[in-house]
DRENPAZA-636827 format. One record per residue: residue in one letter; x negated, y negated, z of N, C-alpha, C, O in turn. Coordinates in steps of 0.2 Angstrom, whole numbers, plus 5000, padded with zeros to 4 digits. Atoms other than C-alpha are relative to their C-alpha. Layout:
N
+--------+------+------+------+------+------+------+------+------+------+------+------+------+
: residu :  npx :  npy :  npz : capx : capy : capz :  cpx :  cpy :  cpz :  opx :  opy :  opz :
+--------+------+------+------+------+------+------+------+------+------+------+------+------+
:      A :    X :    Y :    Z :    X :    Y :    Z :    X :    Y :    Z :    X :    Y :    Z :
...
+--------+------+------+------+------+------+------+------+------+------+------+------+------+
This chain:
185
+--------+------+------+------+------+------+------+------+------+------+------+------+------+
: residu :  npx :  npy :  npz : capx : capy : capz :  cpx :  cpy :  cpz :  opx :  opy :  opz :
+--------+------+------+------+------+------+------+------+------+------+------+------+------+
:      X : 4996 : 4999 : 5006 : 5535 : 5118 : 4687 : 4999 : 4994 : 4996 : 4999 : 4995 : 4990 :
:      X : 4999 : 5006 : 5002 : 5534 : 5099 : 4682 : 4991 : 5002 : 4996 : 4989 : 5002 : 4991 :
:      X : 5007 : 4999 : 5004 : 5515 : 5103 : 4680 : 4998 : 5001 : 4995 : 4993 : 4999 : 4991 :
:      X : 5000 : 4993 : 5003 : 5517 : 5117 : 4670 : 5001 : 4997 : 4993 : 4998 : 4999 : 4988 :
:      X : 4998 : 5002 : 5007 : 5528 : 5106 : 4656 : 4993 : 4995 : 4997 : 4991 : 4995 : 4991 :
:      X : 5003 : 5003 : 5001 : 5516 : 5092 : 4657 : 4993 : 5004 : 4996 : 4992 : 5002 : 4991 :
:      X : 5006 : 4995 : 5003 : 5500 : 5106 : 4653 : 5003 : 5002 : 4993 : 5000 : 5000 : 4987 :
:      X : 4999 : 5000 : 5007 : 5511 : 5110 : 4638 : 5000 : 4997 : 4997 : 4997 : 4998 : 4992 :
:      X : 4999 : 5006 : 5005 : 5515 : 5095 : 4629 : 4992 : 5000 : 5000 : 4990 : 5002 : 4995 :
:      X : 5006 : 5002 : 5004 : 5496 : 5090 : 4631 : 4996 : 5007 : 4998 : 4991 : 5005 : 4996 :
:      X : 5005 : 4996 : 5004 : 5489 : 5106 : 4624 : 5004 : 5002 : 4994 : 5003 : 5007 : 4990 :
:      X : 4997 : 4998 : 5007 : 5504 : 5105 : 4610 : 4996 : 4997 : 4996 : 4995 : 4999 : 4990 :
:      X : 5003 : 5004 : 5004 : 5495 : 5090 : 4605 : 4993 : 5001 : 4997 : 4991 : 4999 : 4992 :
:      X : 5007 : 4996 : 5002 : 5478 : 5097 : 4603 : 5000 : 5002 : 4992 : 5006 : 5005 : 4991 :
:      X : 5001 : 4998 : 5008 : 5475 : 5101 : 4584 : 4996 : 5006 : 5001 : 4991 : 5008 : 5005 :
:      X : 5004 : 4992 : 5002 : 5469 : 5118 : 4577 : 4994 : 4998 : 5004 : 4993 : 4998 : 5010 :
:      X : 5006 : 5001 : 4999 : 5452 : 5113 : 4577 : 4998 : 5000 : 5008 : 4995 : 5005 : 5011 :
:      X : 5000 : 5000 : 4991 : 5452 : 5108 : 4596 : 4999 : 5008 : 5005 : 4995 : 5010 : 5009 :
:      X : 4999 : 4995 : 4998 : 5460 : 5124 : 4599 : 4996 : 5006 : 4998 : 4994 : 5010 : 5003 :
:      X : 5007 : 4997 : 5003 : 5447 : 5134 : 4591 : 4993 : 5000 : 5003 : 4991 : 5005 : 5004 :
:      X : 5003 : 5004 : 4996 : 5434 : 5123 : 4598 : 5001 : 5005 : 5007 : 4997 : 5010 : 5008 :
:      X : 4997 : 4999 : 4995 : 5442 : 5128 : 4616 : 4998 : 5007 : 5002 : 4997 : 5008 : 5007 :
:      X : 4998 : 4990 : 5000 : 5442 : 5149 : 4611 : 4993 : 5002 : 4999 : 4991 : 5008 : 5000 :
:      X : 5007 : 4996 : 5002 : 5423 : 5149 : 4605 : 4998 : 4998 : 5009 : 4996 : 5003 : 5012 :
:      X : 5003 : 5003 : 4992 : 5418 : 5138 : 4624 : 5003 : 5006 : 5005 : 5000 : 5007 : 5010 :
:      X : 4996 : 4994 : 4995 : 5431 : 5153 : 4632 : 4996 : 5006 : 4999 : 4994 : 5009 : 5005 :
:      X : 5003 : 4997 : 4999 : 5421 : 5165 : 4624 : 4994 : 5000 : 5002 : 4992 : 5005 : 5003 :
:      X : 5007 : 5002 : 4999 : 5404 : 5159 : 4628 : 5000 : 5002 : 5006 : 4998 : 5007 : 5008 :
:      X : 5000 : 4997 : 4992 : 5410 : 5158 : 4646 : 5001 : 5004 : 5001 : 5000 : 5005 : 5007 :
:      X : 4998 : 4993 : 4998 : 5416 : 5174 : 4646 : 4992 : 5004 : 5002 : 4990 : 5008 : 5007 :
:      X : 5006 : 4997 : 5002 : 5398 : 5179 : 4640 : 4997 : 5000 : 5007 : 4996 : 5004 : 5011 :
:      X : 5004 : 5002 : 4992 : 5392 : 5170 : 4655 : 4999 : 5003 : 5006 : 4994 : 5004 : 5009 :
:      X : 4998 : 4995 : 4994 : 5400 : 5180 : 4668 : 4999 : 5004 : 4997 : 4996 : 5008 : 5002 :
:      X : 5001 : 4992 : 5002 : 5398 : 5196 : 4658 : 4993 : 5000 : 5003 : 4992 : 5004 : 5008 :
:      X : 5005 : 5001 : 4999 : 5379 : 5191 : 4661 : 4998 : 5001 : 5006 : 4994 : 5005 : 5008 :
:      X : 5001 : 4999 : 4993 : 5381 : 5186 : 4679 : 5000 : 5007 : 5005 : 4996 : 5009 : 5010 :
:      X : 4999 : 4996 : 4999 : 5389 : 5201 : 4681 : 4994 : 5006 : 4999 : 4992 : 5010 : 5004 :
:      X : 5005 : 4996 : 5000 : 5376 : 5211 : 4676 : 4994 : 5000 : 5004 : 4993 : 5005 : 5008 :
:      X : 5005 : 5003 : 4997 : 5362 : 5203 : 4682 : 5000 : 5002 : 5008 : 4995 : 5005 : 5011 :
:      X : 5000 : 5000 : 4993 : 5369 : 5204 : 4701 : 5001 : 5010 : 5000 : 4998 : 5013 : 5005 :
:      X : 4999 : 4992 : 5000 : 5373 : 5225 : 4698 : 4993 : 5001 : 5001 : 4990 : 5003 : 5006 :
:      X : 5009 : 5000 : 4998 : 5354 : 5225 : 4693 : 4998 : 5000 : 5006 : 4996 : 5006 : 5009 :
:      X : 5004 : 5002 : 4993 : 5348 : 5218 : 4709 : 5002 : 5003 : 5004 : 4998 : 5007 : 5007 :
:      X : 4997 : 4997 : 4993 : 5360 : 5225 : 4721 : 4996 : 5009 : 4999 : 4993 : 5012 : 5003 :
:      X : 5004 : 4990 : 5003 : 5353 : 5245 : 4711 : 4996 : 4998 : 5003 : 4996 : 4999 : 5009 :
:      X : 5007 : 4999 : 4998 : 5335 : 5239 : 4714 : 5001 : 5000 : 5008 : 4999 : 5005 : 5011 :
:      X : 4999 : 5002 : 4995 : 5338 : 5232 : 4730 : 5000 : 5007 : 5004 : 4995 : 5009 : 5007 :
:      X : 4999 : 4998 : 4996 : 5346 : 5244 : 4737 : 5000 : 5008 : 5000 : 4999 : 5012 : 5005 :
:      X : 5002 : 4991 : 5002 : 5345 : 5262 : 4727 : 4994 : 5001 : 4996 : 4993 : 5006 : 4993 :
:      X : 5004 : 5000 : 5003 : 5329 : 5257 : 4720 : 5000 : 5003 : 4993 : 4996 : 5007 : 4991 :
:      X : 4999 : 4995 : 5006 : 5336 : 5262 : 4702 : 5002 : 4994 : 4994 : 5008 : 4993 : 4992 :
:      X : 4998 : 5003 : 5005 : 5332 : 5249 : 4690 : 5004 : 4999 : 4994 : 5001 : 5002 : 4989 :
:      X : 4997 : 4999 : 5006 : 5346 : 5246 : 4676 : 4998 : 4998 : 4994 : 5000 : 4992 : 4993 :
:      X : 5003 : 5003 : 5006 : 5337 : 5244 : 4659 : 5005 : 4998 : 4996 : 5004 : 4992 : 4995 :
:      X : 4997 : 5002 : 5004 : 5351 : 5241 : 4648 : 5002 : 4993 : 5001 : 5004 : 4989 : 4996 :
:      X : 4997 : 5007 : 4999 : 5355 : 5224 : 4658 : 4996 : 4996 : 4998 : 4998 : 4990 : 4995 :
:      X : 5002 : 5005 : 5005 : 5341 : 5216 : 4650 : 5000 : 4999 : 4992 : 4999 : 4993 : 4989 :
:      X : 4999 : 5003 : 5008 : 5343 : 5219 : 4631 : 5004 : 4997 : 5001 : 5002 : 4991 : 5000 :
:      X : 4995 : 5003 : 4998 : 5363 : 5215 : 4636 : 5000 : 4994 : 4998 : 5002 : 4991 : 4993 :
:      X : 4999 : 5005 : 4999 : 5359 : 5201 : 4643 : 4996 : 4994 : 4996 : 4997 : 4988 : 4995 :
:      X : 5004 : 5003 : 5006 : 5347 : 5194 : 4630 : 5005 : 4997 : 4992 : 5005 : 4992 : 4989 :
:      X : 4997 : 5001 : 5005 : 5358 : 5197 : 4617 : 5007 : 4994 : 5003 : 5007 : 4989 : 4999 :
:      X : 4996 : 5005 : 5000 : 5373 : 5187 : 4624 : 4998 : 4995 : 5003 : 5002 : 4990 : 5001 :
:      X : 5003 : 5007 : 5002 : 5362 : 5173 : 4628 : 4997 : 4997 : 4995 : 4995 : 4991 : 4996 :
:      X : 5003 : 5003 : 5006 : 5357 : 5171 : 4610 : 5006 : 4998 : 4999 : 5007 : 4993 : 4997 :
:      X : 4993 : 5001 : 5003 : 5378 : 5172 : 4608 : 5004 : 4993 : 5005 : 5009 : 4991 : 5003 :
:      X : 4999 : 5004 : 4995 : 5380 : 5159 : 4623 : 4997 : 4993 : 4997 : 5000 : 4988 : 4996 :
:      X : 5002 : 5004 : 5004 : 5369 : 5149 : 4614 : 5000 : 4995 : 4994 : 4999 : 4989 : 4994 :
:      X : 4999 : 5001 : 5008 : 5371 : 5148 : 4595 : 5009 : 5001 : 5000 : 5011 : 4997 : 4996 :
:      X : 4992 : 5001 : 5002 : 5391 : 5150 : 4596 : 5004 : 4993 : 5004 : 5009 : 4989 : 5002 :
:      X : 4997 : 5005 : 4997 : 5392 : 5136 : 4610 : 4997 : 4995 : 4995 : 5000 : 4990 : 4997 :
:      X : 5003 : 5007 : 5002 : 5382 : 5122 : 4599 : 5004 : 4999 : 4996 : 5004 : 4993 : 4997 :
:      X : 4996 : 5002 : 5003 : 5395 : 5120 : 4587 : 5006 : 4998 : 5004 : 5006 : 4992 : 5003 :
:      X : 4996 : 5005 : 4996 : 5409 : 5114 : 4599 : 4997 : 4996 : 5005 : 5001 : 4991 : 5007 :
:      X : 5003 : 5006 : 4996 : 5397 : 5105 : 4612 : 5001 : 4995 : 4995 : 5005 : 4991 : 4996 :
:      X : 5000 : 5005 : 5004 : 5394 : 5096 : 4595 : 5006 : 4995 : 5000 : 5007 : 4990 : 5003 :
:      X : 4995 : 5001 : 5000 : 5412 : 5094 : 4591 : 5003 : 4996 : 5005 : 5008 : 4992 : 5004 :
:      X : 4997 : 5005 : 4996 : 5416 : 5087 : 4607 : 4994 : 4993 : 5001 : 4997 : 4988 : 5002 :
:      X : 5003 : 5005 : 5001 : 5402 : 5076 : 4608 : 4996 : 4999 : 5006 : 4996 : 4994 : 5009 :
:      X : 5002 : 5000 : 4995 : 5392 : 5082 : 4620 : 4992 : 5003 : 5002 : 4990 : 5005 : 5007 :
:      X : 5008 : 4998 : 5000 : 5373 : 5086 : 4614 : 5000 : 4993 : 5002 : 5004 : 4989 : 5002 :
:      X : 5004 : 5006 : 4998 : 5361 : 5072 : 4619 : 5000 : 4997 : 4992 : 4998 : 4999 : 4986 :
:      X : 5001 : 5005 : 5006 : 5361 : 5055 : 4607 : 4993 : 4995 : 5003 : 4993 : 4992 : 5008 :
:      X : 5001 : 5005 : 4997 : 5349 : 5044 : 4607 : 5001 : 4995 : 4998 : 5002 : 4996 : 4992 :
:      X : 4994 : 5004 : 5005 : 5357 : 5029 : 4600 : 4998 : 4993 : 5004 : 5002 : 4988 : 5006 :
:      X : 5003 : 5006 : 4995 : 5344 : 5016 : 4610 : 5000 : 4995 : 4991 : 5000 : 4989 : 4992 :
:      X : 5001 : 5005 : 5003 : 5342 : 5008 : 4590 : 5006 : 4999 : 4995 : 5007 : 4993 : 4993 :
:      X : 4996 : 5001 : 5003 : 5357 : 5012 : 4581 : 5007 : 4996 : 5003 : 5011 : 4994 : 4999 :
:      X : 4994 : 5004 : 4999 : 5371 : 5004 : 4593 : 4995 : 4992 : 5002 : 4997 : 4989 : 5007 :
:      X : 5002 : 5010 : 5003 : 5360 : 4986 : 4589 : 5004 : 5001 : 4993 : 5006 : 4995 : 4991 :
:      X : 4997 : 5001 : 5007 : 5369 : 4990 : 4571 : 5005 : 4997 : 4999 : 5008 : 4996 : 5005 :
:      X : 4991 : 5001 : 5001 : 5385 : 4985 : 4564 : 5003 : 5007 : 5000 : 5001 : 5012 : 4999 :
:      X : 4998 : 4993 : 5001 : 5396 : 4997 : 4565 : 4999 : 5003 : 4993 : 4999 : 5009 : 4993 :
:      X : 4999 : 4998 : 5007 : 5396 : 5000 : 4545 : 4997 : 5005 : 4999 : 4998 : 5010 : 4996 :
:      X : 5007 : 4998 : 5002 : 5379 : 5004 : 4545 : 4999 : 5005 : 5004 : 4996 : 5010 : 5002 :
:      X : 5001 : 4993 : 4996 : 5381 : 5016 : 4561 : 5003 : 5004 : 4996 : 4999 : 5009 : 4993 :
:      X : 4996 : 4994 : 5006 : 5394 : 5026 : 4549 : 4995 : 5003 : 4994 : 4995 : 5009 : 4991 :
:      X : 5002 : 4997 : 5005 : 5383 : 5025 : 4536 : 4993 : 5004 : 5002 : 4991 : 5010 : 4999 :
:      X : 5005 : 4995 : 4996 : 5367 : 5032 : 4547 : 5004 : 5008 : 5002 : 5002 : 5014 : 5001 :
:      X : 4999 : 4993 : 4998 : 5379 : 5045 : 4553 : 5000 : 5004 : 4994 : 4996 : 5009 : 4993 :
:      X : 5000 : 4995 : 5010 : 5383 : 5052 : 4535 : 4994 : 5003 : 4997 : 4994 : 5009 : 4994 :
:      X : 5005 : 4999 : 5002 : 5365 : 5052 : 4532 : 4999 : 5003 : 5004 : 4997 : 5008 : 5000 :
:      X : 5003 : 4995 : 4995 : 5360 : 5062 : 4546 : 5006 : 5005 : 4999 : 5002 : 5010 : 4999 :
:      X : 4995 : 4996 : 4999 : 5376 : 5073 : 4546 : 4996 : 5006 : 4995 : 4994 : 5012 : 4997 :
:      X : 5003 : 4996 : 5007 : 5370 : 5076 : 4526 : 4993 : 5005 : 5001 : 4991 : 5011 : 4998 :
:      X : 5006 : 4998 : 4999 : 5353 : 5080 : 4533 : 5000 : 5007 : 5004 : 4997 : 5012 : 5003 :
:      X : 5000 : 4995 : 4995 : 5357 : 5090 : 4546 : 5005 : 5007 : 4998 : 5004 : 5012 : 5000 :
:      X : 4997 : 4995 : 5003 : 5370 : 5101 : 4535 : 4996 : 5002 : 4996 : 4996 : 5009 : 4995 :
:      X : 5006 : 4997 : 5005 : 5355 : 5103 : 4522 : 4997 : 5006 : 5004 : 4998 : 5012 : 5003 :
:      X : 5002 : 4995 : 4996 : 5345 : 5111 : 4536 : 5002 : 5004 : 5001 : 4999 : 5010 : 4999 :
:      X : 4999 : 4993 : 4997 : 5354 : 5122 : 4545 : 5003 : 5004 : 4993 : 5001 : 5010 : 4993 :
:      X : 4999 : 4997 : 5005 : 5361 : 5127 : 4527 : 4994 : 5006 : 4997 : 4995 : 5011 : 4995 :
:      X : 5006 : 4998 : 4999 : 5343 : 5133 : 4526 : 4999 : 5005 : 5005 : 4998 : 5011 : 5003 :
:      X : 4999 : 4995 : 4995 : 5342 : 5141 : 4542 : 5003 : 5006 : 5002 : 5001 : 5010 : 5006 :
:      X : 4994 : 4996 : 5000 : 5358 : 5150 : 4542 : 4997 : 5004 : 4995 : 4995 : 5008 : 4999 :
:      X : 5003 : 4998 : 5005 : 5351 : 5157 : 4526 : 4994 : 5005 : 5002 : 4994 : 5011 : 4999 :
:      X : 5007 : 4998 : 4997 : 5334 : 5163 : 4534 : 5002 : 5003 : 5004 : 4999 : 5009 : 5005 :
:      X : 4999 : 4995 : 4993 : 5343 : 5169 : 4550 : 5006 : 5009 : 4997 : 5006 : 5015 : 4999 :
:      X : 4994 : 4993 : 4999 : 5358 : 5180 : 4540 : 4994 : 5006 : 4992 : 4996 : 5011 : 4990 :
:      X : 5004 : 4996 : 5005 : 5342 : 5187 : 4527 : 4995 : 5003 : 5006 : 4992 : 5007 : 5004 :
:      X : 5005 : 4997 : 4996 : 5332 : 5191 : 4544 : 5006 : 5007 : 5002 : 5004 : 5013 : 5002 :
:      X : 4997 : 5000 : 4996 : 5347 : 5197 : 4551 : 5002 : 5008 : 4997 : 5002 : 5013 : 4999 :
:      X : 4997 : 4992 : 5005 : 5352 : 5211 : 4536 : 4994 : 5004 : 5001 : 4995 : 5010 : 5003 :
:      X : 5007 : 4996 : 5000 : 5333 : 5216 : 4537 : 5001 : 5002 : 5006 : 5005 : 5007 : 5004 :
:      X : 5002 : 4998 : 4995 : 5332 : 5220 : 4553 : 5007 : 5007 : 5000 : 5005 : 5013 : 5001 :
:      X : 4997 : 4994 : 5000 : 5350 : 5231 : 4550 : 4998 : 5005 : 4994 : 5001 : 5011 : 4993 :
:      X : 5001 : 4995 : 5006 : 5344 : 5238 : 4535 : 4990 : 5005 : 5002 : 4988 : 5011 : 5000 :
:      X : 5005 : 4996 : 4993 : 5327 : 5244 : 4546 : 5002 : 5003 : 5002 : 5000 : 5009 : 5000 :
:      X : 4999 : 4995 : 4995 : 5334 : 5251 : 4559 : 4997 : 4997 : 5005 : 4997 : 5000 : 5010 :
:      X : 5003 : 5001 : 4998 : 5326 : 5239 : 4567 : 5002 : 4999 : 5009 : 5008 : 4996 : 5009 :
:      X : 4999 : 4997 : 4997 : 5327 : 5243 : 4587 : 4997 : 4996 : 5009 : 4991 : 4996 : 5010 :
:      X : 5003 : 5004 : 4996 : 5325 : 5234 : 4605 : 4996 : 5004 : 5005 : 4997 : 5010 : 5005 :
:      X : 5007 : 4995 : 4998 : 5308 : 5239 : 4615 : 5004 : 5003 : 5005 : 5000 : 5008 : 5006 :
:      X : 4999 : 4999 : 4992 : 5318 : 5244 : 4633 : 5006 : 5006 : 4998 : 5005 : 5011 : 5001 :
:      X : 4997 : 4997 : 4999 : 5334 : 5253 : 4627 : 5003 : 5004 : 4992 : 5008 : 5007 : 4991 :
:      X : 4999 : 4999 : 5006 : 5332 : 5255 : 4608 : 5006 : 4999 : 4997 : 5008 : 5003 : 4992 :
:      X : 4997 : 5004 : 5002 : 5348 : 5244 : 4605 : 4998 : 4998 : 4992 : 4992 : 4997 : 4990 :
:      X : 5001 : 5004 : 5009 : 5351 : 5238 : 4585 : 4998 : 4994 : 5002 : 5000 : 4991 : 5007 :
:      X : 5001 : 5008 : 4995 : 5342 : 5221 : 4586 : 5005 : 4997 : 4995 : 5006 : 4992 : 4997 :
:      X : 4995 : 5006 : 5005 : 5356 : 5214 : 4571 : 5003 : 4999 : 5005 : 5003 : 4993 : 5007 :
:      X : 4994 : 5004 : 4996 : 5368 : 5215 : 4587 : 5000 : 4993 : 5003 : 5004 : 4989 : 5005 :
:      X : 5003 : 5007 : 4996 : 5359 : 5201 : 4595 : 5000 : 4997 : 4993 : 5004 : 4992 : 4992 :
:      X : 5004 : 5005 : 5002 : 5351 : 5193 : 4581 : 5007 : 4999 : 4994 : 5007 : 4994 : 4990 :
:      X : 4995 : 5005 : 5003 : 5369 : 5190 : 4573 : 5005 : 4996 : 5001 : 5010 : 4995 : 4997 :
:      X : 4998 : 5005 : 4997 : 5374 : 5178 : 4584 : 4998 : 4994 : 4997 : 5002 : 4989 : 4995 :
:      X : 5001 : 5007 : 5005 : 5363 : 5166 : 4576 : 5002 : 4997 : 4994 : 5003 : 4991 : 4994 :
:      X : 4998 : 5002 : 5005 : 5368 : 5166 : 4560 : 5008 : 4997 : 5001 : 5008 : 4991 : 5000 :
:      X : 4992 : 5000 : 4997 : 5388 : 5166 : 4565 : 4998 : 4992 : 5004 : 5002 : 4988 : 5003 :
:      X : 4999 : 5006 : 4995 : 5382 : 5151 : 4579 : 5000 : 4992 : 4995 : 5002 : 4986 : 4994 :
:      X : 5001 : 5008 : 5006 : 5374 : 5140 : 4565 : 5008 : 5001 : 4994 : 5011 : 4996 : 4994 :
:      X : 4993 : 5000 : 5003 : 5390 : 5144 : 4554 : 5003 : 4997 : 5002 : 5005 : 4992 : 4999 :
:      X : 4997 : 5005 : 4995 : 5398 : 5137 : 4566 : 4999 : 4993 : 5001 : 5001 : 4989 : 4997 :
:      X : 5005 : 5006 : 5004 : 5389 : 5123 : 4567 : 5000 : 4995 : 4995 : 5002 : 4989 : 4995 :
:      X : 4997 : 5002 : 5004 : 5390 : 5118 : 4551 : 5006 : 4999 : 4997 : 5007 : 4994 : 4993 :
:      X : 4994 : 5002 : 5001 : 5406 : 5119 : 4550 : 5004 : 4994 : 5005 : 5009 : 4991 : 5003 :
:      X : 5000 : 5004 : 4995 : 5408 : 5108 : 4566 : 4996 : 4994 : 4996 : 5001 : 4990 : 4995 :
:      X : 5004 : 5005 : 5004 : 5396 : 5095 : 4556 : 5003 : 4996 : 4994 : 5004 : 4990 : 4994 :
:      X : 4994 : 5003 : 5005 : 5408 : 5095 : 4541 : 5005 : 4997 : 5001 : 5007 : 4993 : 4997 :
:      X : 4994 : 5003 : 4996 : 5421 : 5090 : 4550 : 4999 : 4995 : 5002 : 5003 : 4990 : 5001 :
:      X : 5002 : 5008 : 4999 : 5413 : 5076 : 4556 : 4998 : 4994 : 4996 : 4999 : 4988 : 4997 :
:      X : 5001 : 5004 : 5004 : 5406 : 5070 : 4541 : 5005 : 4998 : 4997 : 5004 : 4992 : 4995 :
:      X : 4997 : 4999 : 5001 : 5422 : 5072 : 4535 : 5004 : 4994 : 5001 : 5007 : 4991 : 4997 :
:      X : 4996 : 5006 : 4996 : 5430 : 5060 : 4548 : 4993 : 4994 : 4998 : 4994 : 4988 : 4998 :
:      X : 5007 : 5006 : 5000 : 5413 : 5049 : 4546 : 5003 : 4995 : 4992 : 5003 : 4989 : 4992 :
:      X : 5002 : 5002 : 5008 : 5415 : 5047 : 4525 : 5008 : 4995 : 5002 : 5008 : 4989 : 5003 :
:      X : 4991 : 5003 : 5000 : 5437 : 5043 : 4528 : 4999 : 4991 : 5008 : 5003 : 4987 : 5008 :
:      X : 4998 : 5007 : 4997 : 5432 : 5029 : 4542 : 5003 : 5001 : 5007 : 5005 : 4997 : 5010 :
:      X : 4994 : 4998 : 4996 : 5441 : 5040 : 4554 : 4996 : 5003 : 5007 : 4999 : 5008 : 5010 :
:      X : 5003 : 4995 : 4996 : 5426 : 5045 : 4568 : 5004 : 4999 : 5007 : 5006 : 4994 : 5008 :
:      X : 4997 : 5000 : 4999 : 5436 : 5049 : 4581 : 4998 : 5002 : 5010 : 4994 : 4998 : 5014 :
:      X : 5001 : 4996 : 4994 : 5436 : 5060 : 4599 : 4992 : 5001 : 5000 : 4988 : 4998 : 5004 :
:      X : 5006 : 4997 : 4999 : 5419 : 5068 : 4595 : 4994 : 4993 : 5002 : 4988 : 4995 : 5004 :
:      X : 5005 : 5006 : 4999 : 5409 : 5049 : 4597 : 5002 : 4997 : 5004 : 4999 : 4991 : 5006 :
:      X : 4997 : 5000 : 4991 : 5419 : 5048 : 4615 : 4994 : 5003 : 5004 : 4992 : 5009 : 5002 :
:      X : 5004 : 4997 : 4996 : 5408 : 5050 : 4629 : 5003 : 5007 : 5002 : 5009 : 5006 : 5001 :
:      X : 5001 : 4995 : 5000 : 5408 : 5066 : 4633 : 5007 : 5002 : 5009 : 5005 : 4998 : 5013 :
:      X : 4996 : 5001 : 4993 : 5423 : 5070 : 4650 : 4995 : 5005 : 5002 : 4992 : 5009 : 4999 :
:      X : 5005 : 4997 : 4994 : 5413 : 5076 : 4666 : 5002 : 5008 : 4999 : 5007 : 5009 : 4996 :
:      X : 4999 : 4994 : 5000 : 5412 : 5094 : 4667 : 5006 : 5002 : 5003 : 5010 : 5006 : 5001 :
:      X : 4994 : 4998 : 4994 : 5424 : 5096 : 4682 : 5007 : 4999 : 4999 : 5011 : 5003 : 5003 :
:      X : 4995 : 5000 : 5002 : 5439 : 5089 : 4673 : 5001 : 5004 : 4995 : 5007 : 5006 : 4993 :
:      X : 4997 : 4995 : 5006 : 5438 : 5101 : 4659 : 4999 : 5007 : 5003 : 5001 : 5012 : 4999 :
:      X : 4999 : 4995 : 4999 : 5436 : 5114 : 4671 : 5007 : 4999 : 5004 : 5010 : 5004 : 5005 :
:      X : 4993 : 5003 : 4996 : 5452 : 5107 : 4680 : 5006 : 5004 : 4997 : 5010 : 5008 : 5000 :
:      X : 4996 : 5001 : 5007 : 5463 : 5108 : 4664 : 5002 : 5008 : 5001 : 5006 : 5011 : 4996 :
+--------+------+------+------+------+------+------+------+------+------+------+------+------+
C-alpha cells in the first residue's frame, strides 16, 4: 500500500510532456510484443502444420517502421540516442549551449525537409493505390508512421531547443537511467 502512494506522488510529478513521452514508448512496446506475437504463431504454423502465415510479414514490417520512427522522438527526449561529445565537453558550458542551438536549429531544418518528402511520398502512395508484394496491404499504412515519427521528433527537438535558448537544459542532457530501472517503475 505504502508503495503504491509513493508510485503516485512520483508520477504526479512528471509533466505532460514526460507523460506523453511515457504513452508513445508504451505504445512502441506494445508494437513489440504484437510482433513477437506474431512472429512466434508463424513459426509454430510452419513448424508444425506446415501452413505459412503471409500476413505476419507485411504486419510486422509495418510496426517496425512504427516502433521505429515513433520511438526516436522520446529516446531523444529522454536522452538516450548516442552522443558523441569527445570535443564539445572540452568547451565551456556557454559555448556547449550555444553548439547545441546550432545543431538543434540544424537538425530541425532537416527533418522539417524530410517530414515533408515522407508525408508527399506518403499521400502518393494512398492516392495510387499503392499495395504490399505478399498480401496486397495499402503501403500509406506502414509508410505513415514515418512521417507521424519524425513529427514527433521535431517536436521533441523544439522542446529542447527551447530549454537550450531559456538556459534551462535539463533531464534530457542526464545520462540516460539503465533499462532495468525504467522497467521496474
Amino acid at each position: 500500500m505504502e508503495g503504491t502512494a509513493i508510485t503516485r506522488r512520483d508520477s504526479d510529478k512528471r509533466t505532460g510532456l514526460e507523460r506523453f513521452s511515457d504513452r508513445i514508448v508504451l505504445l512502441t512496446g506494445l508494437c513489440v510484443l504484437a510482433m513477437t506475437l506474431m512472429v512466434s504463431y508463424d513459426v509454430l504454423m510452419r513448424y508444425f502444420l506446415d501452413d505459412p502465415q503471409l500476413f505476419v510479414d507485411d504486419l510486422t514490417s509495418f510496426l517496425l517502421v512504427a516502433v521505429i520512427f515513433l520511438g526516436a522522438g522520446p529516446v531523444f527526449y529522454k536522452g538516450g540516442h548516442i552522443r558523441v561529445d569527445l570535443v564539445t565537453n572540452r568547451l565551456k558550458p556557454r559555448t556547449q549551449r550555444r553548439m547545441r542551438v546550432i545543431t538543434l536549429c540544424i537538425g530541425i531544418a532537416l527533418l522539417g525537409i524530410v517530414t515533408y518528402e515522407t508525408v508527399v511520398s506518403t499521400v502518393g502512395a494512398f492516392q495510387t493505390g499503392r499495395v504490399s508484394a505478399v498480401m496486397n496491404y495499402p503501403l500509406w499504412m506502414g509508410m505513415i508512421f514515418i512521417p507521424l515519427g519524425l513529427i514527433l521528433m521535431v517536436f521533441f527537438m523544439a522542446v529542447q531547443l527551447v530549454k537550450e535558448m531559456k538556459g534551462r537544459a535539463e533531464k534530457s542532457r542526464e545520462e540516460p537511467k539503465e533499462i532495468s530501472m525504467e522497467i521496474s517503475h
